[in-house]
N, C-alpha and C positions, 0 to 999 in steps of 0.2 A: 504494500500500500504506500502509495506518494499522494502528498498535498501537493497543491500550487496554491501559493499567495501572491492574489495584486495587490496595487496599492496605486489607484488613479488620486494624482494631484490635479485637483479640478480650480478653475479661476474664480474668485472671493464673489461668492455671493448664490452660487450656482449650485453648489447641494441642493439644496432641496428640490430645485427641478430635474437636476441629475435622476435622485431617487425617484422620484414622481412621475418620470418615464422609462426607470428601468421598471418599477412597478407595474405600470400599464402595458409596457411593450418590450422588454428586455426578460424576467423574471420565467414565466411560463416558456418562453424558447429556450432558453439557455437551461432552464432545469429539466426539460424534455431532453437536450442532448449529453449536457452534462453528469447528469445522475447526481450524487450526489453534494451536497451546499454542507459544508463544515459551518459557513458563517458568515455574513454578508454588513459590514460595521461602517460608521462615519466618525472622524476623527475631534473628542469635544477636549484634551490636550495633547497637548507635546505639537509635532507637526499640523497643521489646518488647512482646510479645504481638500481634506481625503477620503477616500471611498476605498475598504483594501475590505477583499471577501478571499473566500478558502474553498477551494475543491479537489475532496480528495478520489484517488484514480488506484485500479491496480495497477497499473506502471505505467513507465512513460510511450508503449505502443497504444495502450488504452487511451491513455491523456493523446494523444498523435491523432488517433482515430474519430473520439471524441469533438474534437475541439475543429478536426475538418470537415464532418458533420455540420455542427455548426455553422462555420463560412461560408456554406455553402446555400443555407436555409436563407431564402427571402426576406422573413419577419426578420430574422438575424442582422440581417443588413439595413434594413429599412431602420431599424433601434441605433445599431452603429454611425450610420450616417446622421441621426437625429443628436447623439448623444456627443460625437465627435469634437462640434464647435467648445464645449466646456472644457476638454481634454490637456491639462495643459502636459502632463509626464506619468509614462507607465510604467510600473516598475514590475517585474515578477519575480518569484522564488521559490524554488523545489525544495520543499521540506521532506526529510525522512524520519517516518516517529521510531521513536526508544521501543524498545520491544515491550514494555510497559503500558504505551500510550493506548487511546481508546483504539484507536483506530491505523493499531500494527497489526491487530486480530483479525480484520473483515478483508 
């Protein structure tokens, strides 16, 4: 099992419509190809104006597979192009959990 975490620095003021059309238009697609959402957060300190969620994957040919799915989807795009303009820096990162964690078992 691997996560992936983003972490979208979005321009001051834009959260909430960020959220409010991944809600309407982003949330149902992306959980449809994705599978599963570890956690979907907005940033209230330390860095501001961020959007950073979690999805975790049985490996990275799942996450490959996955995630071209996706790009490929209509709604997908049509959300991306909508959501883009607030976009200002993307960050990602492959996490591998402890053989402890919740989600080194599934």
């Amino acid at each position: 099992m691997i996560v992936e975490e983003r972490i979208y620095t979005l321009h001051p003021g834009t959260v909430p419509l960020y959220l409010k059309a991944y809600e309407e238009h982003g949330l149902e697609v992306q959980k449809a190809h994705l599978g599963t959402m570890v956690g979907y957060f907005s940033t209230e300190f330390g860095p501001q104006n961020q959007i950073v969620h979690m999805w975790a994957y049985r490996d990275l040919a799942d996450r490959a597979e996955r995630r071209a799915q996706l790009a490929i989807d209509p709604k997908w795009q049509v959300f991306r192009d909508m959501v883009r303009p607030y976009l200002q820096l993307q960050e990602n990162k492959l996490l591998i959990p402890a053989k402890f964690s919740p989600y080194a078992t599934e």
